[in-house]
C-alpha positions as CSV (number, residue, x, y, z in Angstrom):
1,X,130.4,104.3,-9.1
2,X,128.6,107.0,-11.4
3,X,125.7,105.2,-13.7
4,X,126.5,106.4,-17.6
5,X,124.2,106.8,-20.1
6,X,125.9,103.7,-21.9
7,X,124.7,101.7,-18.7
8,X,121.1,102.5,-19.3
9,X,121.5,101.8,-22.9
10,X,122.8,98.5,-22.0
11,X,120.2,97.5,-19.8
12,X,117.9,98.6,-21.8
13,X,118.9,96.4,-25.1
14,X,119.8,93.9,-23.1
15,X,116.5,93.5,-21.4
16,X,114.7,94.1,-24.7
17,X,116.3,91.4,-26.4
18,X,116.0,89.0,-23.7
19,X,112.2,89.3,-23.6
20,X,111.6,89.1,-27.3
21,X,113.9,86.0,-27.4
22,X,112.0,84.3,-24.5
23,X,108.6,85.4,-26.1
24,X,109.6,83.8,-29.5
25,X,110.8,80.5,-27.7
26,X,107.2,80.3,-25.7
27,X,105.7,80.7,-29.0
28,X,107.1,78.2,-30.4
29,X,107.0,75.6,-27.6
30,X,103.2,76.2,-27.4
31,X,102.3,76.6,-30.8
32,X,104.0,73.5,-32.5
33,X,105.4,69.8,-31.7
34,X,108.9,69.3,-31.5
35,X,110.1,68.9,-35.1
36,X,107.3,70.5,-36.6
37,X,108.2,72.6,-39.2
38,X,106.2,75.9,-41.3
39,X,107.2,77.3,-44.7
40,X,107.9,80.7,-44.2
41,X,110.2,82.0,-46.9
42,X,109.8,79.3,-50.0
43,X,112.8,77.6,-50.1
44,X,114.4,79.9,-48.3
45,X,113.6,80.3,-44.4
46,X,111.7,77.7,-42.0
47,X,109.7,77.7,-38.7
48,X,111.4,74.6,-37.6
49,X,110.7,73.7,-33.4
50,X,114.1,72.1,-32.2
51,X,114.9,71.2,-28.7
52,X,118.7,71.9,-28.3
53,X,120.7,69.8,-25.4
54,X,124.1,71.5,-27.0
55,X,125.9,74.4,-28.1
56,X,126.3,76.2,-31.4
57,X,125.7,74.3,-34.1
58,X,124.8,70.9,-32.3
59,X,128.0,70.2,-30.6
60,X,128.2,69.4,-27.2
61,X,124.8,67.7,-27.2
62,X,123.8,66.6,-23.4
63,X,126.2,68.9,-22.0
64,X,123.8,70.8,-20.1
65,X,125.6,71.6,-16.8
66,X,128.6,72.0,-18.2
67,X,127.5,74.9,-20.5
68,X,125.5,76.3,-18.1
69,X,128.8,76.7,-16.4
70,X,130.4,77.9,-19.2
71,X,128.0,80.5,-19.5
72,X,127.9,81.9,-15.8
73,X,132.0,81.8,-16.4
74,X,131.3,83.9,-19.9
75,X,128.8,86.4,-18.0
76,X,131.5,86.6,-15.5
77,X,134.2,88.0,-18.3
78,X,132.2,90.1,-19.7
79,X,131.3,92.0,-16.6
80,X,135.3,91.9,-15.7
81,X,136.0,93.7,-18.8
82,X,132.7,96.0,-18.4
83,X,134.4,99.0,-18.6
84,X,136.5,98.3,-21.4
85,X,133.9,96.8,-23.8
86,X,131.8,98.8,-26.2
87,X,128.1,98.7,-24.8
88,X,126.7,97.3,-27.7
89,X,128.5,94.1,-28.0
90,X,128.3,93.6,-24.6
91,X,124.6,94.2,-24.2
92,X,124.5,91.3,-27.5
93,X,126.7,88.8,-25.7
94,X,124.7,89.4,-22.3
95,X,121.6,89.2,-23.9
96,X,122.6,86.3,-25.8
97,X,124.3,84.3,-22.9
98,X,121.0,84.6,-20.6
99,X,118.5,83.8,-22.8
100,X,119.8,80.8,-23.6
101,X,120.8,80.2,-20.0
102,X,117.3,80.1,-19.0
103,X,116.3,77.7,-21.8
104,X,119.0,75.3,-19.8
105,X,118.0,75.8,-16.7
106,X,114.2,75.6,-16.9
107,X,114.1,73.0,-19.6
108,X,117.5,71.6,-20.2
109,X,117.5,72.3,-23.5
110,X,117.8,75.4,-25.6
111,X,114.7,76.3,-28.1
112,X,116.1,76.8,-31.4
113,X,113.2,77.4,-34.2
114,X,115.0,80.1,-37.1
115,X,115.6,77.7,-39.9
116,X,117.5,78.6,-43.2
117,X,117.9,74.2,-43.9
118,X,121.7,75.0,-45.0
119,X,122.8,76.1,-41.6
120,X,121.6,74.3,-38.1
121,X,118.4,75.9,-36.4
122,X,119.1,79.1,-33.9
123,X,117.1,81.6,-32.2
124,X,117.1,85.1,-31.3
125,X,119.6,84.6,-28.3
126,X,121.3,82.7,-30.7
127,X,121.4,85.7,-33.3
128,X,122.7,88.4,-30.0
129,X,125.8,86.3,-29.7
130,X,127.0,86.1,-33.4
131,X,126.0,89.7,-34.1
132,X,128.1,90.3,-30.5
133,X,131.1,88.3,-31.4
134,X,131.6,89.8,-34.5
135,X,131.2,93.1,-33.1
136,X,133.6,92.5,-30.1
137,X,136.2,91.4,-32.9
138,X,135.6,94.4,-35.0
139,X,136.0,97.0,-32.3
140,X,139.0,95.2,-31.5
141,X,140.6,95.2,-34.2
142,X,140.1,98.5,-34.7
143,X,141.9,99.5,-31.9
C-alpha cells in the first residue's frame, strides 16, 4: 500500500488535535476543582471543569464501558471506509473519538470545561467530532 500525501496530512491533524485536546483537559484538571467555574467571555463563554461519565450532551451518564466500546466500533468504521472518506473529516472524527477515549479509560470520565451556559459543557475532542460530522454529511451530500 503506497502512503499519500493525504495520509500524512491526516496523521498530522490528527495527532495535533489530540495533543492540544489532552493538554487543555490536564489544564483544567490541575488548575481547578471540579465544578469550578471562570468568567471568560462576560455573559457569554465560561471555564467551567466538568467530569463527564456520558456521551454528548449528558446522555448515557455511567455508561463508561459501553461507549468505550462504541468508540473502538466507531474507530473501526472509519478506518473501513478509509479510502473513501475525505481526510479532513476523518482526521476530526479520529481525533475526536481518541481523545475522549482516553479521558474513559484513564479516568472514567470525559473532561468537558468549554462553557457557553445555553448549551452543555464540551471540550476540544468534543469540538473535532461536531466539526467532523457535519463535514462527513456535507461531502456527502455533495456527492
Amino acid at each position: 500500500m503506497k502512503i499519500k500525501k493525504h495520509d500524512y496530512l491526516f496523521i498530522f491533524i490528527a495527532l495535533a488535535l489530540i495533543v492540544l485536546d489532552q493538554i487543555t483537559k490536564v489544564m483544567i484538571r490541575n488548575f481547578m476543582v471540579k465544578g469550578e467555574s471562570f468568567t471568560l467571555i462576560k455573559n457569554i463563554l465560561y471555564l467551567t471543569y466538568v467530569q463527564n461519565t456520558g456521551a454528548a450532551f449528558g446522555i448515557l451518564q455511567n455508561t463508561v464501558i459501553l461507549l468505550m466500546w462504541f468508540s473502538v466500533i466507531a474507530l473501526g468504521f472509519i478506518f473501513y471506509f478509509y479510502d473513501r472518506m475525505h481526510f479532513v473529516p476523518r482526521a476530526l472524527l479520529t481525533a475526536g473519538i481518541v481523545g475522549n477515549l482516553i479521558d474513559r479509560i484513564f479516568l472514567k470520565y470525559v473532561t468537558d470545561f468549554i462553557d457557553f451556559r445555553f448549551w452543555p459543557a464540551f471540550n476540544v475532542a468534543d469540538s473535532c467530532l461536531s466539526i467532523g460530522v457535519i463535514l462527513l454529511l456535507v461531502y456527502i451530500f455533495k456527492k
